[in-house]
N, C-alpha and C positions, 0 to 999 in steps of 0.2 A: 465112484468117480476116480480118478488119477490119483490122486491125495493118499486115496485110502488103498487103491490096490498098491502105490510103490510100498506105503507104511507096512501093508498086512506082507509083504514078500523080502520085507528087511533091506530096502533098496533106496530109499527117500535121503537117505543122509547128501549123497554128492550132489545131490540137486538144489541149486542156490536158489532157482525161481521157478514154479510149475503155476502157468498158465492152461486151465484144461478148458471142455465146452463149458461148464459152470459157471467159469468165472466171466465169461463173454456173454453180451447180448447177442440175440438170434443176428441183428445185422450189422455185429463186426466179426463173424465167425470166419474161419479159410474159407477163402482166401483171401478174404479181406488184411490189411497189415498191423489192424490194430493191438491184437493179440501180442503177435511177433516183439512190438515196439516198446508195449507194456513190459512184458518179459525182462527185454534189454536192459530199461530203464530202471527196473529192479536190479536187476544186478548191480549195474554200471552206475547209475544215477543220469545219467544220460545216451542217447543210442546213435551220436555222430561219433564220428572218428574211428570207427572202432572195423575190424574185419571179423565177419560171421561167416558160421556156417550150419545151413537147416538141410540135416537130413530127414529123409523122407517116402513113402511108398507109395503115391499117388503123384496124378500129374497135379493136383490141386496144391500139392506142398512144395512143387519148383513155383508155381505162379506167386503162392504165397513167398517165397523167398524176392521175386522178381518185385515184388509189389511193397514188400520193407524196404528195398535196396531204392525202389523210385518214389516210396512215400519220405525218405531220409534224403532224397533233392541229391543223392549223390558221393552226401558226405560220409557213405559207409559203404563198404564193401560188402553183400551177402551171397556167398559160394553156396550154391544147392547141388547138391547129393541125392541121386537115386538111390535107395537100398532094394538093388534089382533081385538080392537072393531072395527074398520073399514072392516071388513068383511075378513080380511087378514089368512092366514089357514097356521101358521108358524109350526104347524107338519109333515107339505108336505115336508117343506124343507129340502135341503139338508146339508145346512151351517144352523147351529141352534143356535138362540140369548144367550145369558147369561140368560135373563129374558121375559117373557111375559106378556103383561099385557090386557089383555079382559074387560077392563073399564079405563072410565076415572079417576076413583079415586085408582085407581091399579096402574096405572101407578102413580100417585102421593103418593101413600108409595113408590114405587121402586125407587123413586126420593128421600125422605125423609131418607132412608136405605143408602144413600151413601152422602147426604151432613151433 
């Protein structure tokens, strides 16, 4: 599971909340926004107010952004991020991200542009 590959690769430290399949029932999984919300609210203690951003390499991970942002009524902003260097082709899709990023350091300005 996620838990154990960031542990076993010396990676787990920066991560304040890790929500994997495990932790979800089969029907709140992506891209349902239960996950997402969970996540937040670990962090945060609550998940209004607040501007997110869910990067991702499926069309399944912009909906699931689109579907925090409208289970949250509003009161939060969630920026979705294609990570298209991974071979991902997010002009096919049908739910289209906020942002694309086709490098690694593409994605890291589109990070820099909102902290």
């Amino acid at each position: 599971n996620i838990h154990r590959v960031l542990s076993d690769n010396g990676i787990s430290a920066p991560f304040k909340s890790i929500i994997g399949y495990d932790d979800v029932s089969n029907g709140h999984q992506k891209p349902d926004a239960y996950s997402g919300i969970k996540c937040v609210e670990s962090i945060f203690g609550h998940a209004e107010n607040r501007q997110l951003m869910y990067i991702g390499d499926h069309e399944a991970d912009t909906q699931f952004a689109r579907n925090i942002e409208q289970q949250l009524g509003g009161q939060s902003k969630v920026i979705a991020v294609a990570a298209a260097y991974s071979g991902a082709m997010p002009e096919h899709w049908s739910v289209q991200p906020d942002y694309v990023a086709r490098t690694v350091d593409e994605l890291f300005s589109i990070i820099a542009q909102h902290t």
